[in-house]
C-alpha positions as CSV (number, residue, x, y, z in Angstrom):
1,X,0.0,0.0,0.0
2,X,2.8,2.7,0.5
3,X,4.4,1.5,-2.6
4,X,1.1,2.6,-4.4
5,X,0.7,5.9,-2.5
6,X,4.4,6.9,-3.4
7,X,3.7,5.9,-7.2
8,X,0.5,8.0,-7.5
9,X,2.0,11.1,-5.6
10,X,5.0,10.7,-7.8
11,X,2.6,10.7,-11.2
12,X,0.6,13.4,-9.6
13,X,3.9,15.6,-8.9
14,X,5.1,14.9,-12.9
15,X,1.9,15.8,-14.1
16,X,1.5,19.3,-12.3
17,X,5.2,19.6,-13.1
18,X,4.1,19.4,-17.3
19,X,1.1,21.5,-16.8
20,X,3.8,24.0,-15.5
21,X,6.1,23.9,-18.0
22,X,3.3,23.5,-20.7
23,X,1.9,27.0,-18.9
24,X,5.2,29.1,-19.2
25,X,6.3,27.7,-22.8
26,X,2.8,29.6,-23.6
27,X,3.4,32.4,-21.5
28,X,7.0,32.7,-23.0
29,X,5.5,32.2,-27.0
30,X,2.9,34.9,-26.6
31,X,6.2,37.4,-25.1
32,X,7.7,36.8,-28.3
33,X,4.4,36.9,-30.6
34,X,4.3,40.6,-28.8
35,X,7.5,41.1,-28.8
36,X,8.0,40.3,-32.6
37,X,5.0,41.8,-34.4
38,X,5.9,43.1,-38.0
39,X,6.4,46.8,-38.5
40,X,4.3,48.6,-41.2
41,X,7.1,48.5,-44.1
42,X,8.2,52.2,-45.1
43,X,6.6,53.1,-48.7
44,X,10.2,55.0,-50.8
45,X,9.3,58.2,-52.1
46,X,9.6,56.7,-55.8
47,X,6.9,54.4,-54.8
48,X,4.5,57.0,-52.9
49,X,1.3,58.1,-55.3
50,X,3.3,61.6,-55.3
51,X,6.7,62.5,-55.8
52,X,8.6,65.6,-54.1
53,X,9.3,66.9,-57.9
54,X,5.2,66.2,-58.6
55,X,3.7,67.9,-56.3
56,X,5.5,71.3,-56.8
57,X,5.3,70.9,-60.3
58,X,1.0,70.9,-59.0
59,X,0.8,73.2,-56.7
60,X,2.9,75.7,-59.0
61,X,0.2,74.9,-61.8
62,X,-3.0,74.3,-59.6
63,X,-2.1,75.2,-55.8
64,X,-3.6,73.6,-53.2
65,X,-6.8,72.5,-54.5
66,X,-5.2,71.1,-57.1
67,X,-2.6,69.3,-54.7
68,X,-6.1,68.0,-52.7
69,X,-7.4,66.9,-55.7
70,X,-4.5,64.7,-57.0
71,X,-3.9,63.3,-53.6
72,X,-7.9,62.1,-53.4
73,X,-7.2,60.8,-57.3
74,X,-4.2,58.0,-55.9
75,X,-3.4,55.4,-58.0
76,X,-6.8,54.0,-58.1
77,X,-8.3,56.5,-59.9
78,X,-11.5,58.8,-58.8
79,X,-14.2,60.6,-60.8
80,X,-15.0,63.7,-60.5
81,X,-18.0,63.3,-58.6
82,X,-16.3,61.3,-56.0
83,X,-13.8,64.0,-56.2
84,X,-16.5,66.5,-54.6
85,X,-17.7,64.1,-51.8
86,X,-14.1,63.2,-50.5
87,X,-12.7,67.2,-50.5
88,X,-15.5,69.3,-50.2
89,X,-14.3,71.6,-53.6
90,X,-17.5,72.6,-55.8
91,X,-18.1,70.0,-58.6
92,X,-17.5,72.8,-61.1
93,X,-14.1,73.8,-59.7
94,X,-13.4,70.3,-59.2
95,X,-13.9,70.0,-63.0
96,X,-12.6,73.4,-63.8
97,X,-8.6,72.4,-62.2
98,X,-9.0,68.8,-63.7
99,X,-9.2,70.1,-67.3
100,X,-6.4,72.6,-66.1
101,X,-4.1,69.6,-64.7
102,X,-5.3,67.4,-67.7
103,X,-4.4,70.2,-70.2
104,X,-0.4,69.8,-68.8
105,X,-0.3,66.2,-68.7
106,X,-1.0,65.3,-64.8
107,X,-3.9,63.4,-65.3
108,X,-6.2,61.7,-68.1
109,X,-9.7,60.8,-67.8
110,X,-11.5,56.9,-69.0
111,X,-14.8,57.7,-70.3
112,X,-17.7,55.3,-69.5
113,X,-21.6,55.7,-71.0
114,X,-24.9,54.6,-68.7
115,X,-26.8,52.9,-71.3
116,X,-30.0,53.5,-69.6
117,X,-29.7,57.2,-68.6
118,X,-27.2,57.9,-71.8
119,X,-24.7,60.2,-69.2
120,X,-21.5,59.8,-69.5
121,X,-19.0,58.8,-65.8
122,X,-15.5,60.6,-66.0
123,X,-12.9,58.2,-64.1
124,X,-9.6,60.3,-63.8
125,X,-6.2,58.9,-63.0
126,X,-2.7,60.4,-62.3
127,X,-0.1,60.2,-65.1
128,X,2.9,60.3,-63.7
129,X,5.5,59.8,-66.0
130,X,3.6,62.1,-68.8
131,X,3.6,65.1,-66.2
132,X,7.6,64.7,-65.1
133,X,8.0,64.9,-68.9
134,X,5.7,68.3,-69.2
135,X,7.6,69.5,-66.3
136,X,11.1,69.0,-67.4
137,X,10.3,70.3,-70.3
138,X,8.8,73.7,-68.4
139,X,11.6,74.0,-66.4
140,X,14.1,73.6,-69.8
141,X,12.3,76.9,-71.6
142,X,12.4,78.6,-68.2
143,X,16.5,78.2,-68.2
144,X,16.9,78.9,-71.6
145,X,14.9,82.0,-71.2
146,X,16.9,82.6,-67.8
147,X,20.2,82.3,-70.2
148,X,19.1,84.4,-72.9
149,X,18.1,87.3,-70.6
150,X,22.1,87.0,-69.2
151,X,23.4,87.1,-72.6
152,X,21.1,90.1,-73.4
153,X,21.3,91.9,-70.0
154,X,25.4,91.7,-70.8
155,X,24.8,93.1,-74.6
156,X,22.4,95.7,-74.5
157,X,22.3,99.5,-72.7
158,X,18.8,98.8,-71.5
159,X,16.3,102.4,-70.4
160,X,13.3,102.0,-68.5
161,X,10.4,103.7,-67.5
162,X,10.3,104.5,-63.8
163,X,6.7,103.3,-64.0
164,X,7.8,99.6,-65.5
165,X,5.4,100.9,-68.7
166,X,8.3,99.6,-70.9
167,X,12.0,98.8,-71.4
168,X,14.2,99.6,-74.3
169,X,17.4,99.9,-75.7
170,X,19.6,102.6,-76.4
171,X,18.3,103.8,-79.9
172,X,14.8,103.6,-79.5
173,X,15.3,105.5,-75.9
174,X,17.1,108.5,-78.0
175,X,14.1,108.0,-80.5
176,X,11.4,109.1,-78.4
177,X,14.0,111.7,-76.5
178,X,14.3,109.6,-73.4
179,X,10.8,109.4,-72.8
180,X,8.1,106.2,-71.8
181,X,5.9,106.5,-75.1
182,X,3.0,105.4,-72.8
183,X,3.2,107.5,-69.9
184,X,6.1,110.1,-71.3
185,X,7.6,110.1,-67.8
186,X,11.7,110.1,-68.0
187,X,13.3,106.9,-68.7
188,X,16.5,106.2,-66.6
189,X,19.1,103.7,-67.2
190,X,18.8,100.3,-65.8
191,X,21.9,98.8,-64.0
192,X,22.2,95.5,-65.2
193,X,24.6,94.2,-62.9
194,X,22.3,93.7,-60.0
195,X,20.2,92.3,-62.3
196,X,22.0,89.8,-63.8
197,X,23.5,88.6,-60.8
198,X,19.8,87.7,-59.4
199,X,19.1,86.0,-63.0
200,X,22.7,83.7,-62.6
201,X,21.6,82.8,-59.2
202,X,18.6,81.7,-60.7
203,X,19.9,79.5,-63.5
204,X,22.2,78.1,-60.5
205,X,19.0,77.1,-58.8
206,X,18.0,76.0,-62.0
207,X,20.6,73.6,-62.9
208,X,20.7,71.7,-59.0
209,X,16.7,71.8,-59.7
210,X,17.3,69.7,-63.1
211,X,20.2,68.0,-61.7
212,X,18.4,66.7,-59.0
213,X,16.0,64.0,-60.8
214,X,16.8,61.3,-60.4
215,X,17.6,58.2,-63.5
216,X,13.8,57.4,-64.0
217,X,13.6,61.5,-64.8
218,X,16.7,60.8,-66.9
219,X,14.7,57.8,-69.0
220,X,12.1,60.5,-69.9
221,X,14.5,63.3,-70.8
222,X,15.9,60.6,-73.2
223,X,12.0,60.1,-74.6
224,X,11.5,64.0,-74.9
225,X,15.1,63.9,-76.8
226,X,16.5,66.4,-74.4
227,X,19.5,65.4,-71.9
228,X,19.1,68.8,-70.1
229,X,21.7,68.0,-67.2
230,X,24.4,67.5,-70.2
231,X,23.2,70.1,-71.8
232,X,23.9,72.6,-68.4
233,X,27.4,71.7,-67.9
234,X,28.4,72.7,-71.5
């Protein structure tokens, strides 16, 4: 009879002993669950619906609105109607800044007809690699401009009405005897060099601005036949 008591204690002890390990292994698995939970995985900017060189290239064309109205748009596409619900804008503004953005390239539109009403649903989407084209090419006349003005501002004995009615050269300043044709208030020479100097800062700006896409940017130069950054260091 002992023998039998000392077995079913000892079995009795093993068992609470397993319920106790089986208790802390679980205790110690759903530590590391917590521990260990996966981290929402960081989105690069290349991947993110807009880019840094987007979105001034939309608010510099369309503001804020327009910035609101591209971010609602996402890669999914929104029409115009869901446009107005999600931001609050006016369904005729909405309209009005998505011809504007669609008229530089930003976005294009998939039309769709109700066959039983016969009106038409306007789904708009984001074209990304279309507007980084249109702005490149923006930003390209803007420093060729900038440069031309340089060469000009360096050339040229430039008069000016004190008003800013008009600007001139030399001869046609002597013409009308030094005076604005418009307002005929004296004309006074302009300085140039404080000009000029504001203008090469800007194609400075310019250049780091173009230099700063990055080799998808560089694919769509290629396409629009330009290679501006080569093009700046000559």
């Amino acid at each position: 009879m002992p023998a039998k008591k000392s077995l079913k204690l000892a079995s009795k002890k093993a068992s609470n002993t397993a319920v106790a390990k089986t208790t802390s292994t679980k205790k110690a698995a759903a530590k590391t669950v917590a521990i260990e939970l996966p981290q929402e995985p960081v989105v690069p900017k290349e991947f993110q619906p807009v880019g840094e060189h987007l979105e001034a290239f939309i608010k510099e064309i369309a503001g804020k609105e327009g910035m609101q109205i591209i971010e609602t748009i996402g890669d999914e596409g929104c029409t115009d109607e869901a446009i107005e619900q999600k931001t609050e804008i006016k369904i005729a503004e909405v309209r009005c800044i998505l011809n504007h953005l669609h008229s530089y390239g930003v976005v294009e539109y998939r039309r769709e007809k109700n066959m039983q009403n016969g009106w038409f649903t306007y789904t708009w989407n984001l074209n990304r690699e279309r507007a980084l084209a249109n702005y490149l090419s923006m930003k390209k006349r803007e420093y060729d401009d900038l440069r031309a003005r340089v060469a000009y501002a360096e050339s040229a004995c430039v008069y000016k009405c004190r008003k800013g009615c008009v600007r001139c050269e030399f001869d046609d300043a002597m013409e009308n005897q030094f005076r604005c044709p418009k307002c005929k208030g004296m004309l006074r020479y302009e300085n140039s060099e404080t000009d000029t100097k504001k203008i090469v800062d800007r194609i400075k700006t310019m250049e780091k601005f173009i230099g700063s896409f990055s080799s998808p940017a560089s694919q769509l130069q290629a396409e629009a036949g330009e290679t501006l950054v080569a093009q700046i260091k000559k």
